[in-house]
C-alpha positions in Angstrom: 112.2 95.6 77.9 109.3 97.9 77.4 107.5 98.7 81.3 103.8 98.6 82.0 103.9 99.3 85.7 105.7 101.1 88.3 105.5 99.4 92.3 106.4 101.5 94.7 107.7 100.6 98.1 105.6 102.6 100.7 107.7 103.8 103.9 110.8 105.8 102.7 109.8 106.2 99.5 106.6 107.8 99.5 106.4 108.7 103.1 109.4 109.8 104.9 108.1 107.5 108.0 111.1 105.0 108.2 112.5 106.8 111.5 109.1 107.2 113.0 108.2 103.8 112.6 111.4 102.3 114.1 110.7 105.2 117.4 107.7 103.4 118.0 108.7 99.8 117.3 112.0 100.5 119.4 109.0 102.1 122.2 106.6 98.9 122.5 109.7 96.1 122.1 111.4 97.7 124.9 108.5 97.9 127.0 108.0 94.2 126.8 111.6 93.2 127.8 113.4 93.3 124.8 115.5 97.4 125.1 116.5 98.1 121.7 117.0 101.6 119.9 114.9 103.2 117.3 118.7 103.1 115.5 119.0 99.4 116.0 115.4 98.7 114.9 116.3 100.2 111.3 119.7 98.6 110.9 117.8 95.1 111.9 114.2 95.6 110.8 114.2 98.0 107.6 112.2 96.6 104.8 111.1 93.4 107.0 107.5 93.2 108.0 106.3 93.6 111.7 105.7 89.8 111.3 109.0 88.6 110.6 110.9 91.2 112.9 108.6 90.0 114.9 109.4 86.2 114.3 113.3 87.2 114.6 112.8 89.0 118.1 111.6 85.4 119.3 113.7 83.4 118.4 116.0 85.3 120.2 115.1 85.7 123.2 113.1 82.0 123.3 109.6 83.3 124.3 106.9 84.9 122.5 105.8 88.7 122.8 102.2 89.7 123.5 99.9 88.3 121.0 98.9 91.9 120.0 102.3 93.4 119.7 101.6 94.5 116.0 98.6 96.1 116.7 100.7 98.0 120.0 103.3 99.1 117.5 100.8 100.2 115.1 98.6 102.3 117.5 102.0 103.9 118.6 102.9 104.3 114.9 100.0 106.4 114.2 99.8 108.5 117.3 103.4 109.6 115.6 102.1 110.0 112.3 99.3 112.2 113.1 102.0 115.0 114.1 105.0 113.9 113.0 104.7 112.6 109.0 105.7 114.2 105.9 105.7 113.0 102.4 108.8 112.3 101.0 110.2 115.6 98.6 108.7 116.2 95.8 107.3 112.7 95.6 103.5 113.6 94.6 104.6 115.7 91.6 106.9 113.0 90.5 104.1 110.6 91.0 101.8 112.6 88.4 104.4 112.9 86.1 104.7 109.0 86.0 102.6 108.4 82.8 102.3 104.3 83.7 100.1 102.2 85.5 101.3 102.8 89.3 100.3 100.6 92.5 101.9 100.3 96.3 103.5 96.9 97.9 104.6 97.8 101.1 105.6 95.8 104.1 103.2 97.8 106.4 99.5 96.7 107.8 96.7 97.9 105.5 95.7 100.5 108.5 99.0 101.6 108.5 99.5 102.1 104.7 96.4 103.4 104.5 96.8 106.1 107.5 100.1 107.2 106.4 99.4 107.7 102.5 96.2 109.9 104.2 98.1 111.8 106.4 100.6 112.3 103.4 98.3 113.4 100.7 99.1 110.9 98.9 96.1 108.2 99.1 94.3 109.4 96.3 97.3 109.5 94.0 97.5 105.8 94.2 94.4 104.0 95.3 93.2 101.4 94.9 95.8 99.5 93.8 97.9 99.1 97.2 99.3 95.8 98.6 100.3 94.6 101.7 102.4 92.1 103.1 99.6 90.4 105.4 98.4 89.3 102.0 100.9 86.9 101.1 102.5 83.9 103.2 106.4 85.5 103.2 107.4 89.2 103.2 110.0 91.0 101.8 113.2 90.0 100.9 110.7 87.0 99.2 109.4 88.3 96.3 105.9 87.2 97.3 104.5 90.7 97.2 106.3 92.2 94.5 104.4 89.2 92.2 101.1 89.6 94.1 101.3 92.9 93.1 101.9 92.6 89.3 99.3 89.5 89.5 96.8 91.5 90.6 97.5 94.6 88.4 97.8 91.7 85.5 101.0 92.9 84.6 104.1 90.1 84.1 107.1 90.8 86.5 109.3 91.5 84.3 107.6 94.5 82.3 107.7 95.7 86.5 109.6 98.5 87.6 109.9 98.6 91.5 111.5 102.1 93.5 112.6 100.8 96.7 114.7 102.3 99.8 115.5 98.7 101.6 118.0 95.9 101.0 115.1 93.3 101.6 113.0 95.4 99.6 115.7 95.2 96.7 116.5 91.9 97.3 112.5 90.7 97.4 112.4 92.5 93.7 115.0 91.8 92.3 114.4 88.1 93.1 110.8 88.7 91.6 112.7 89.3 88.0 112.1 92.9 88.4 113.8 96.3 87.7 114.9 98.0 90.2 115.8 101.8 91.2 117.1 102.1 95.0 115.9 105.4 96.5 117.9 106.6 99.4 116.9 110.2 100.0 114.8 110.1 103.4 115.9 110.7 106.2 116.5 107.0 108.0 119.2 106.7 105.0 122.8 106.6 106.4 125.9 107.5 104.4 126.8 104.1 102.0 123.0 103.2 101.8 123.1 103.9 98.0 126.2 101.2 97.6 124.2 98.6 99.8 121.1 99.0 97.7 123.3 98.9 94.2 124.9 95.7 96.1 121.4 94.0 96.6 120.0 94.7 92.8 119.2 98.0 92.2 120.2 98.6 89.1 120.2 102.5 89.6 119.8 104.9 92.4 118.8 108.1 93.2 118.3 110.7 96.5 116.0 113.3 94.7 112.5 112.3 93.4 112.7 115.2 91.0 114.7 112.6 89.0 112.4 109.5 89.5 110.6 110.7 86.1 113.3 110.9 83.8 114.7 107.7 85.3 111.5 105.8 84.3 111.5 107.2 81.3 115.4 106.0 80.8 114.8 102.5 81.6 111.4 102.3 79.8 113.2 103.4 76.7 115.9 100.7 77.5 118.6 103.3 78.2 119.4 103.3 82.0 122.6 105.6 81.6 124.0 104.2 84.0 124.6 105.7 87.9 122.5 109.1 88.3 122.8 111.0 91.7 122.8 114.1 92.9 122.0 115.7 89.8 119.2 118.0 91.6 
């Protein structure tokens, strides 16, 4: 299957903001009652949006949080990311090497994707075509977004080609009828992640985006090759 487009997941694959974002989330949810670690928050929250961790947290505890707890966590986000956020590796060279149509679906705010791809580099690499999760009705692991995307870049889901570092992610993807490569080379990624994203769909992995090109090239030719790591 010959691809047209390649969606890629924004936090931990083209910034390496995963562990800053769970700082701050872990920050404003314990402040309001509910002590958590930035650990726990990406075991429990990686790949979900702040809506439905959100959603979870109440049902837990059987009371709702502040009514602007997303916009808490996001002002706390991006008093991090001003001093604290790097691309991921060698993503921005492996993004121009990408000769396909290439857009963004990330579980993030707008304001958030947009401040992080800035304070990466990275914005004008990829705008306009970035998507959000506050555009559709369910976030990742539906595949809501991941057909939002391709709708809107008028490209059918299955001629898609999604690079994701999350099971939901994955799983959202996957369920969308898309290809999937699993990314697990920033630095929230714990030992086994590779096997828990293979698990959930991904139909390859990798932990060096030196290899992202060659891997599009593989499966746009048809000819995965079957598990690449560590090659770099």
């Amino acid at each position: 299957m010959a691809i047209d487009l390649v969606i890629f997941d924004c936090d931990g694959v083209l910034v390496d903001s995963e562990v800053i974002s769970c700082r701050a989330h872990a920050d404003v949810l314990s402040r309001h009652g509910y002590p958590i670690t930035s650990e726990q928050v990406l075991v429990r929250f990686l790949g979900v949006s702040e809506k439905d961790a959100r959603r979870m947290v109440e049902q837990e505890i059987g009371r709702n949080l502040p009514d602007d707890l997303e916009s808490q966590v996001n002002a706390a986000t991006l008093q991090f990311y001003a001093s604290d956020l790097q691309p991921i590796t060698h993503v921005a060279a492996a993004i121009g090497a990408i000769d396909l149509p290439k857009c963004v679906a990330s579980s993030g705010t707008p304001e958030k994707i947009h401040h992080g791809l800035t304070c990466a580099g990275l914005y004008d690499l990829l705008a306009p075509n970035i998507f959000s999760a506050s555009q559709v009705a369910r976030g990742k692991p539906a595949p809501d977004l991941f057909l939002f995307a391709a709708a809107q870049m008028k490209v059918a889901p299955e001629r898609c080609l999604v690079i994701e570092d999350s099971v939901p992610g994955v799983t959202g993807a996957h369920a969308a009828g898309m290809t999937v490569l699993g990314f697990h080379g920033g630095s929230h990624c714990p030992p086994g992640h590779a096997e828990r994203l293979r698990a959930a769909g991904a139909g390859l992995t990798f932990d060096d985006m030196r290899q992202l090109p060659e891997l599009v090239r593989r499966v746009a030719g048809g000819h995965p090759g079957g598990l690449i790591q560590g090659i770099f």
